[in-house]
C-alpha positions as CSV (number, residue, x, y, z in Angstrom):
1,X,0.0,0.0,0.0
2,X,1.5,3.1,-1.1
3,X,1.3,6.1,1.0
4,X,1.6,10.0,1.6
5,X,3.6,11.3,4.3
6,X,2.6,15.2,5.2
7,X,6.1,16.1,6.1
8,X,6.5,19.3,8.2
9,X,10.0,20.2,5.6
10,X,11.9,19.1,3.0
11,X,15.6,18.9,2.1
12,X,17.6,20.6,-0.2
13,X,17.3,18.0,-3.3
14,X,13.4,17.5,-2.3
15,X,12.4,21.1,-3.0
16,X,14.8,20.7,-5.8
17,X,12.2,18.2,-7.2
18,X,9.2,19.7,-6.3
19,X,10.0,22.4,-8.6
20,X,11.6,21.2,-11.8
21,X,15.0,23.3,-11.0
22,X,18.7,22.2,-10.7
23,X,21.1,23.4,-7.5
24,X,22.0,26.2,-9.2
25,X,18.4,27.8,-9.3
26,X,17.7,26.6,-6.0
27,X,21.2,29.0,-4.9
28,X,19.9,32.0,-6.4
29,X,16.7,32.2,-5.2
30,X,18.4,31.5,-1.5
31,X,20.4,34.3,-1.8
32,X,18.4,36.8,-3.7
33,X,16.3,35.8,-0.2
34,X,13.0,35.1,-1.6
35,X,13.6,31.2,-0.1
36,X,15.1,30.9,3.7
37,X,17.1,27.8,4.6
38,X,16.7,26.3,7.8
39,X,18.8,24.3,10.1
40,X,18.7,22.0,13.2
41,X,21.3,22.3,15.7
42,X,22.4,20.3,18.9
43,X,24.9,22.9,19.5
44,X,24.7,25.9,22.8
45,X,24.7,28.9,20.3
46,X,25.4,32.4,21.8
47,X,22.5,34.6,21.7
48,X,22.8,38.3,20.8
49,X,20.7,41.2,20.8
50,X,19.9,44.8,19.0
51,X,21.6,47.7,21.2
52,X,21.7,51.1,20.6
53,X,24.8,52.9,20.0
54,X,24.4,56.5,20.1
55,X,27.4,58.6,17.6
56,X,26.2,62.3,18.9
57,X,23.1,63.0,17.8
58,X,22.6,59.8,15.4
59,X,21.5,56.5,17.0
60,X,22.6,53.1,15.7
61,X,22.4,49.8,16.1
62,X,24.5,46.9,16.7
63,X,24.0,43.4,17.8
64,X,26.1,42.5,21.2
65,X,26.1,39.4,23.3
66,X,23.4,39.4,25.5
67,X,24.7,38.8,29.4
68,X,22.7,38.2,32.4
69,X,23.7,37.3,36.0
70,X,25.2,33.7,35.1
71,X,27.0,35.8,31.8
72,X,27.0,35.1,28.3
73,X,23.5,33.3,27.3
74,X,23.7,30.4,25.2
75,X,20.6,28.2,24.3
76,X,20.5,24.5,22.7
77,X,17.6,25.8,20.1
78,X,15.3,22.4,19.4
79,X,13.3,24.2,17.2
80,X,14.4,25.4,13.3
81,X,16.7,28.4,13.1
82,X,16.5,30.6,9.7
83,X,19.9,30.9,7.7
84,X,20.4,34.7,8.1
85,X,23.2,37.8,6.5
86,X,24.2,36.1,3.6
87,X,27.6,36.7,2.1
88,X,28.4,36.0,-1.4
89,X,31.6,35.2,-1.9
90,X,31.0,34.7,-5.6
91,X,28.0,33.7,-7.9
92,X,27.1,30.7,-6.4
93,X,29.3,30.5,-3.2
94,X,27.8,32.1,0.0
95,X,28.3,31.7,3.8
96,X,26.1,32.4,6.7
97,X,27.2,33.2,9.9
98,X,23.7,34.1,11.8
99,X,20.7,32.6,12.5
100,X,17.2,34.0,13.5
101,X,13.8,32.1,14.9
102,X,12.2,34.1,12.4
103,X,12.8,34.0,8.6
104,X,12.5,37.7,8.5
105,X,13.3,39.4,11.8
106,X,12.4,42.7,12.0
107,X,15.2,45.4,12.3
108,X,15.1,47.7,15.1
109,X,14.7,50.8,13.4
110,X,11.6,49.8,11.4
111,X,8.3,49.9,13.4
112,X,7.6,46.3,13.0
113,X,10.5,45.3,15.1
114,X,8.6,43.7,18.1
115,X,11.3,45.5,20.9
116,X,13.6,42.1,21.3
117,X,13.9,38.9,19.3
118,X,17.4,36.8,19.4
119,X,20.1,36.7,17.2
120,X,21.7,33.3,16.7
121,X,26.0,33.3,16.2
122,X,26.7,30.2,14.6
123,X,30.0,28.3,16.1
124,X,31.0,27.6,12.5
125,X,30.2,29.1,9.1
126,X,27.6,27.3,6.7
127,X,28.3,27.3,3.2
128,X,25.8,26.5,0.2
129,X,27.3,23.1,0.2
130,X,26.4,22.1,3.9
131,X,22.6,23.7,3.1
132,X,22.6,21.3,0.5
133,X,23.7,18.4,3.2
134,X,21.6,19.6,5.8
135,X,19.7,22.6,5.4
136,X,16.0,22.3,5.4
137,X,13.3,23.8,4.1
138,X,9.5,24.1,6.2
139,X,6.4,23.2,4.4
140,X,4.7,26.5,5.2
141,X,7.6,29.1,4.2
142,X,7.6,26.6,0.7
143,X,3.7,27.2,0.4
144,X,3.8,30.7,1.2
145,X,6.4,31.4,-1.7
146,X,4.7,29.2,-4.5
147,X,1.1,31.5,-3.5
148,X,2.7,34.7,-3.0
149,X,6.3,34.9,-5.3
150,X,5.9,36.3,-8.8
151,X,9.0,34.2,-9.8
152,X,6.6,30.9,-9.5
153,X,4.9,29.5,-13.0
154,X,2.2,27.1,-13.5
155,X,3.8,24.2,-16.1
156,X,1.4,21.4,-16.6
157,X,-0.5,21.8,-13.5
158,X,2.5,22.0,-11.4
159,X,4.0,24.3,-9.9
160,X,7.7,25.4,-10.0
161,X,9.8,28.0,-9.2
162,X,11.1,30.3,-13.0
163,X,14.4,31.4,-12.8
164,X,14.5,33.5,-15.5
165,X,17.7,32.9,-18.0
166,X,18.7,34.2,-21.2
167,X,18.4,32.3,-24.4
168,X,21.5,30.2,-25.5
169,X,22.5,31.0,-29.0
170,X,21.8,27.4,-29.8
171,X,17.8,27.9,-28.7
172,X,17.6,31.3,-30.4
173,X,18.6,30.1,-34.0
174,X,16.5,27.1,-33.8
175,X,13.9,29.5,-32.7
176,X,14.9,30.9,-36.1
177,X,15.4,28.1,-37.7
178,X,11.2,26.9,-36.9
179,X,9.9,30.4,-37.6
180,X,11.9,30.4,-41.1
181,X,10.1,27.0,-41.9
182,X,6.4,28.4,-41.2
183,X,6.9,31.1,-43.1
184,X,8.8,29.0,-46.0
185,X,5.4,26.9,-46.3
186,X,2.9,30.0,-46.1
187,X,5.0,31.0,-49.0
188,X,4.6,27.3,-50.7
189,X,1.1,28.0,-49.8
190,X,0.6,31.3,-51.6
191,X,0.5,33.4,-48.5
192,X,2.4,36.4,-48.5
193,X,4.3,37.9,-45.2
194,X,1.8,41.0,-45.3
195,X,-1.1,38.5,-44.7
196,X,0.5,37.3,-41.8
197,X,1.0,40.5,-40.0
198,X,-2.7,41.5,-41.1
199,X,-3.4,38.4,-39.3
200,X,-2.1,38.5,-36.1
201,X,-3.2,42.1,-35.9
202,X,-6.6,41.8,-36.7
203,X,-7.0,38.8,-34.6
204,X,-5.0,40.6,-31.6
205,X,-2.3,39.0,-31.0
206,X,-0.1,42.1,-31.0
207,X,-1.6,41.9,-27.6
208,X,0.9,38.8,-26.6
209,X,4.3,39.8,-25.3
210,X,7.1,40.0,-28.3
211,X,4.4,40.1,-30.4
212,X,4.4,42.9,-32.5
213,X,4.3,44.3,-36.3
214,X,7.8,46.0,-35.3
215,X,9.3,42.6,-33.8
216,X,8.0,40.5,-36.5
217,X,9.3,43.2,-39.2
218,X,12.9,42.5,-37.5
219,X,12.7,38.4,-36.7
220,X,11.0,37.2,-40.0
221,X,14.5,38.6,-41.9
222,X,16.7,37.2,-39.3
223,X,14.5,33.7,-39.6
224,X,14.5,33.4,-43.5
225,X,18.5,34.2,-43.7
226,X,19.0,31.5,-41.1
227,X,17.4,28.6,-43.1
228,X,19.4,30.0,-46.0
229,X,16.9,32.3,-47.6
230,X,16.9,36.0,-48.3
């Protein structure tokens, strides 16, 4: 009997294959921070918190250790703890060094900030390459991205995440080389280019994106020289 587990988060290669995208993908959307990593430690972390530091007349803010009576506080956190202050040490290589019960604290300077919350200094740096090992990602935060994010497409009832890249040259001449081939047979078929463009005008689909008499007046040249026509 097969069956469904509800899981309350996924790993790394899991949301990987929930939404159709490689590592790659999955790295830019973590640091362009529309999705938050999470971890789980066993480890006493030091805790730190938001203190004002007043520069004459200019308040600012800085995160220091927190210290009661016993000294510096340090909690075993059982619960997830939000990757947080990325720094990109190149494209696709980024470290963390903090972590944050919330996904998106508040700063103390905006007025959402809630007046305390606890900053998380991690005994060792995470890299992109230990998310991938261990990092995990909560169903909710996951769900709240694919309803909310404009970066998420429907494809075939599913839905994935669209990192938007930039044709290969490859894909743009066979692009080329199909559109050449239709308009090769409307010619075969008696059907002149101006016919076209009357067409898709009349019938509004100027109103489609990259669809226009202008765009069309510069592809179908570039689409007829590519399968060898003038």
């Amino acid at each position: 009997m097969a069956i469904i587990i509800k899981k309350k988060y996924i790993n790394f290669a899991e949301l990987c294959q929930r939404w159709s995208i490689n590592s790659e993908d999955l790295h830019y959307l973590i640091s362009e921070e529309k999705v938050f990593p999470a971890i789980i430690t066993s480890e006493a972390l030091t805790v730190y918190v938001w203190e004002e530091d007043q520069r004459g007349d200019d308040v600012h803010y800085k995160l220091e250790i927190m210290i009661e009576d016993q000294g510096w506080v340090s909690i075993k956190p059982r619960y997830p703890i939000y990757l947080q202050s990325i720094v990109r040490d190149s494209a696709y290589h980024y470290r963390f060094f903090w972590a944050n019960s919330e996904k998106r604290p508040a700063l103390p300077y905006t007025k959402d900030y809630p007046g305390f919350d606890n900053w998380f200094k991690l005994n060792e740096e995470i890299t992109m390459a230990d998310v991938e090992a261990f990092g995990m990602f909560l169903i909710e935060d996951i769900e709240e991205f694919e309803s909310e994010s404009e970066v998420v497409e429907e494809k075939n009832d599913v839905q994935v995440a669209s990192v938007e890249k930039p044709l290969s040259l490859k894909e743009k001449n066979s692009l080329y080389n199909i559109i050449g081939s239709m308009l090769a047979f409307l010619e075969y078929k008696k059907i002149e280019e101006a016919e076209v463009k009357k067409f898709v005008s009349d019938h509004r689909y100027t109103d489609l994106q990259g669809v226009s008499i202008r765009n069309l007046e510069k592809v179908f040249p570039i689409a007829r020289k590519s399968i060898g026509e003038a």
